[in-house]
N, C-alpha and C positions, 0 to 999 in steps of 0.2 A: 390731399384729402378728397373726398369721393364726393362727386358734385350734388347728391342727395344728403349728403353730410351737411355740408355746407352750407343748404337752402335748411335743413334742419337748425340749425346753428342759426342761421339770418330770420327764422321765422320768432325762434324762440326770443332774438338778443331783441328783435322790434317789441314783440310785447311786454320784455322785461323793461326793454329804456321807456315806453311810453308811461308805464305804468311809474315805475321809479323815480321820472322824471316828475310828473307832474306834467304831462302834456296828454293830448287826445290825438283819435286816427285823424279827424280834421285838420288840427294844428299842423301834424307833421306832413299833408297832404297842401295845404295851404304855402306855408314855409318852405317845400320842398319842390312842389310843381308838380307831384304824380298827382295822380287818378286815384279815390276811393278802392277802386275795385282793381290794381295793379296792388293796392299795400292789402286788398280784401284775398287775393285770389295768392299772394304769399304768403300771407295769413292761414291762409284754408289749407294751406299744401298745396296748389293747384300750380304751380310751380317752381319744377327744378333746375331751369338756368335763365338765371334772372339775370340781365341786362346790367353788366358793368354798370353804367351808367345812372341806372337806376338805384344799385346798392350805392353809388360814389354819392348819389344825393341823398341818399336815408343815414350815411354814415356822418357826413356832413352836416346834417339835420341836428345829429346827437351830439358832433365833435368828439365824434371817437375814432378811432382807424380802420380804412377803408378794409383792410385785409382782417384786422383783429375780428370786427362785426360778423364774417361768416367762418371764422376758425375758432374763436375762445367762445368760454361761455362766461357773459358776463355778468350773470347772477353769482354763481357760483363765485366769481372773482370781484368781486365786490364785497359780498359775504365774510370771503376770508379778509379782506381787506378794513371792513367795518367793524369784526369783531376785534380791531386792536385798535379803534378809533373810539375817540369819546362820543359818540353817536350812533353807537354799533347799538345794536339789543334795542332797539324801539319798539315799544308793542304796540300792536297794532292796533286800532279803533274798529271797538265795535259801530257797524252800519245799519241800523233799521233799514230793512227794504219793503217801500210801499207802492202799492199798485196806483198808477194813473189816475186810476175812477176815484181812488180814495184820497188822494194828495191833500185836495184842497182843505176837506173838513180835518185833518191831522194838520194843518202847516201850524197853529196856535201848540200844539201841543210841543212840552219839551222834551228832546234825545232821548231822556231816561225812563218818560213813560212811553215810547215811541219802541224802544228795546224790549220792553216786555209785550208789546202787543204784536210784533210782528216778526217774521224772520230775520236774520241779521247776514251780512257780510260782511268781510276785514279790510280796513284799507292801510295801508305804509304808509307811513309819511304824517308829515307835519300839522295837519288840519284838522282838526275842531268841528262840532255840532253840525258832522253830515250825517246825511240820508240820502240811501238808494231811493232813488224813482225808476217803479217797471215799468217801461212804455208798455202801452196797449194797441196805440196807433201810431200811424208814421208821422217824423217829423218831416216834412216835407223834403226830399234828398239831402237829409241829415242821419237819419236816426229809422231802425224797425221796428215792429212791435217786436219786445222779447230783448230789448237792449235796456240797457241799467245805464243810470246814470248816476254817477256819485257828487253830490250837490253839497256846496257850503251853505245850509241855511241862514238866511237875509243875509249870505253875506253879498258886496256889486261892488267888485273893481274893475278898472276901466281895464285892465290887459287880459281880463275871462272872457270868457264866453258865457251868457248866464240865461237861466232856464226861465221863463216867463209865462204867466196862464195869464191867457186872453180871457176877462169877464167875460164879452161879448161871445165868442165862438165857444167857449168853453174849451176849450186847446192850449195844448204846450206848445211854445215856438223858443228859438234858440235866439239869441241877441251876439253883437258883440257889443250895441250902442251904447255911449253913456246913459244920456236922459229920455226915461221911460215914460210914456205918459201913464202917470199913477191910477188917473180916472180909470182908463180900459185895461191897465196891465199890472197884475200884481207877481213882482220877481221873487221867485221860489228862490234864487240864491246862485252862485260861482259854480259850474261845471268843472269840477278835480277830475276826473276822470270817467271815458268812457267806457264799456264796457261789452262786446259785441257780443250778440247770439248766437247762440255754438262755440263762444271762444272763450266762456267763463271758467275757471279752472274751481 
């Protein structure tokens, strides 16, 4: 197979396992030991022979095979795969997507009047009473403006990552900590996934 094939194939199977999974670029950058901008710049296309070593950790990551990851596609092979599974056909959740500036005064509000006021996006999977937040500024070497985040409202388990507006700065910051101080931090909810600028389909 043709080694632009291949990084085609490894670009696509990263975004579908992340998203699929329930994991974020961070998680698997954290867990895995690459660099943001090694899984950004395979991401982008910005590279065609990507370092063994590197697909052996993003394969790893997933617990899928090393070889599989840059030769099948594994949406497609999933798909065929779910459709004979009793968990095939999930539809998908509708997502309110809300800008930054406006977060705070819509967090009272619920999902269903949140859907008519505002655009929506889809999410897979198993989660309940999210909402797109559009960044407007950066999260400090997290996050750009122009990245989404799909958030469990009030939801805070210890193994997420979870979204947080500082009273004080008036800013979103990213946590993985259990206990928040409530006084200065009100948690907007569980980080399901992220969503990168220019990489939204």
């Amino acid at each position: 197979m043709h080694r632009k094939e291949r990084s085609e194939n490894l670009k696509n199977n990263i975004k579908y396992l992340i998203k699929s999974r329930g994991e974020t670029q961070l998680s698997l950058c954290n867990s895995s030991g690459l660099t943001r901008t090694t899984i950004y710049n395979i991401l982008e296309g910005k590279v065609v022979n990507v370092q063994h070593s590197t697909v052996r950790k993003i394969s790893d990551f997933f617990g899928v095979s090393y070889e599989e990851i840059e030769t099948i596609d594994f949406e497609e092979k999933e798909i065929i795969e779910s459709s004979v599974s009793p968990q095939g056909n999930m539809n998908p959740a509708a997502v309110p997507v809300i800008k930054e500036s406006l977060l705070v005064q819509n967090l009272d509000k619920r999902i269903g009047e949140l859907a008519t006021l505002y655009p929506l996006t889809y999410y897979f999977g198993t989660s309940f009473n999210l909402i797109g937040v559009l960044l407007e500024r950066e999260i400090s070497g997290m996050n750009e403006p122009g990245d989404l985040l799909i958030v469990q409202k009030g939801s805070s388990s210890n193994d997420r990552e979870k979204l947080l507006y500082d009273k004080v700065t008036k800013q979103l910051s990213i946590s993985r900590e259990g206990g928040v101080d409530a006084d200065r931090f009100c948690v907007v909810g569980d980080i399901i996934e992220e969503r990168f600028n220019g990489l939204q389909r």
